[in-house]
C-alpha positions in Angstrom: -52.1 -3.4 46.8 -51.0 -5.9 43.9 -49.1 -4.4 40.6 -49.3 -5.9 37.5 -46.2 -7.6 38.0 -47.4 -9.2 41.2 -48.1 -13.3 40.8 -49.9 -15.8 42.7 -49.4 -19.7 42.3 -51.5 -22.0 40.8 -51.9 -26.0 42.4 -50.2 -27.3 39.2 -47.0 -24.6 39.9 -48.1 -22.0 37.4 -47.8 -18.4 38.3 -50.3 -16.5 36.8 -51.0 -12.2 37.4 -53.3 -11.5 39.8 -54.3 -8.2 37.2 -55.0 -8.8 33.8 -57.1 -7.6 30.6 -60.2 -8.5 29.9 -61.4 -8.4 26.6 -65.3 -9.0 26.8 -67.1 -6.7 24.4 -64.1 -5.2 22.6 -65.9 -5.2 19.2 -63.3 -2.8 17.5 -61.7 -5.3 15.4 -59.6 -2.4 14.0 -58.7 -1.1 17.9 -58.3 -4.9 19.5 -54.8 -5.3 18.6 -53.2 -2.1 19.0 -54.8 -2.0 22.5 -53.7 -5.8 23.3 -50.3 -4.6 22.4 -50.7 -0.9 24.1 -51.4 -3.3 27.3 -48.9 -5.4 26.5 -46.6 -2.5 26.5 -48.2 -1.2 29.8 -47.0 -4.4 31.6 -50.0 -6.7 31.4 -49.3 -10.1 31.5 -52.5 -11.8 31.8 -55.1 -11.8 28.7 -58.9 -12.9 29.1 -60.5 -14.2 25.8 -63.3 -16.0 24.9 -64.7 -18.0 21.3 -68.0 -16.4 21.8 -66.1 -12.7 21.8 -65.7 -12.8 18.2 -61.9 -10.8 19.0 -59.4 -14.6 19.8 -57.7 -13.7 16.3 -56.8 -9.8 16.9 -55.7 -10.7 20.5 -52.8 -13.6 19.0 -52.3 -11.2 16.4 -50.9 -8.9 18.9 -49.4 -11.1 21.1 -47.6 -12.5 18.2 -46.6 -8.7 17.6 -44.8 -7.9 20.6 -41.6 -8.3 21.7 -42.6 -10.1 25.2 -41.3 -14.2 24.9 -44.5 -16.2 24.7 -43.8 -17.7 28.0 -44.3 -14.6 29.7 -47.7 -14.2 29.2 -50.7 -16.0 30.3 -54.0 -16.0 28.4 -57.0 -17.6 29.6 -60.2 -18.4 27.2 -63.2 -20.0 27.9 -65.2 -23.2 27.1 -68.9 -22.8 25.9 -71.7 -24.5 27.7 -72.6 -26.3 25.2 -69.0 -27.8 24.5 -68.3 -29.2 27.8 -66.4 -32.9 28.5 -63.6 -34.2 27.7 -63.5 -34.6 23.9 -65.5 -31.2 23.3 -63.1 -29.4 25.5 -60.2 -30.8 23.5 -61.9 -30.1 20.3 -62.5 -26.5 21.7 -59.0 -26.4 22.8 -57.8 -27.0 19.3 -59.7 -24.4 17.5 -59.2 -21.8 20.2 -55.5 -22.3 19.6 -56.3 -22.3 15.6 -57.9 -18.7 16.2 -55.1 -17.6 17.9 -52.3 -18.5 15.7 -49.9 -19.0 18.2 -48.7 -21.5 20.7 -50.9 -21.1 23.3 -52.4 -24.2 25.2 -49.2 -26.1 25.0 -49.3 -26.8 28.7 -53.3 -27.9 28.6 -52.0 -30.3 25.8 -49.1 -31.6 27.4 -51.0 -32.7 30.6 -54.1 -34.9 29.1 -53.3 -37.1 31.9 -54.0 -34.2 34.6 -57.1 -32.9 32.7 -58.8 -36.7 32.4 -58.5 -36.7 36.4 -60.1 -33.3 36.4 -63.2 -34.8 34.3 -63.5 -37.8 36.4 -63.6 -35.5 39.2 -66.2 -33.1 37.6 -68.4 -35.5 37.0 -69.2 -37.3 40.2 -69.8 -34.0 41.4 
């Protein structure tokens, strides 16, 4: 059975939790970051977000809160259908990383190189 601690490897080296927090339909603005940091606190590690769940801003709030380095945790968002490709992915990137007010794609940003492959891939599929 995996813990929250437990890791797997991604292909580009990353280790990300097998558990994390999902935060689809937290609507609670006022409950969103003390129960970001409660899981924080708990020992997630992993944070799922999307633009489209109105909550990006409480979760960075709360990740910005706690005393967990930035490096240990991993937060995943999502693109919208509508703002897929290369240029609207970056643009999406951008605000998604605006929202949160913290460092959080650093890595997506660092590796443009890797992502254009990914697109050329994507698309002659």
């Amino acid at each position: 059975m995996k813990t929250l601690q437990d890791k797997m490897v991604l292909s580009n080296g990353q280790h990300i939790p097998y558990i994390g927090l999902g935060v689809f339909q937290m609507s609670e603005q006022n409950y969103i970051t003390q129960a970001v940091m409660q899981a924080i606190q708990t020992g997630y590690r992993l944070f799922d977000t999307a633009a489209v769940y109105n909550n990006e801003k409480k979760v960075g709030s709360a990740i910005k809160e706690c005393h967990v380095a930035r490096q240990e945790l991993f937060i995943s968002s999502k693109i919208w259908n509508g703002h897929q490709g290369y240029d609207e992915t970056l643009f999406c990137l951008r605000t998604h990383t605006s929202q949160f007010a913290i460092r959080l794609f650093g890595s997506i940003f660092n590796t443009l190189a890797y992502f254009r492959q990914v697109f050329r891939y994507m698309a002659c599929i």
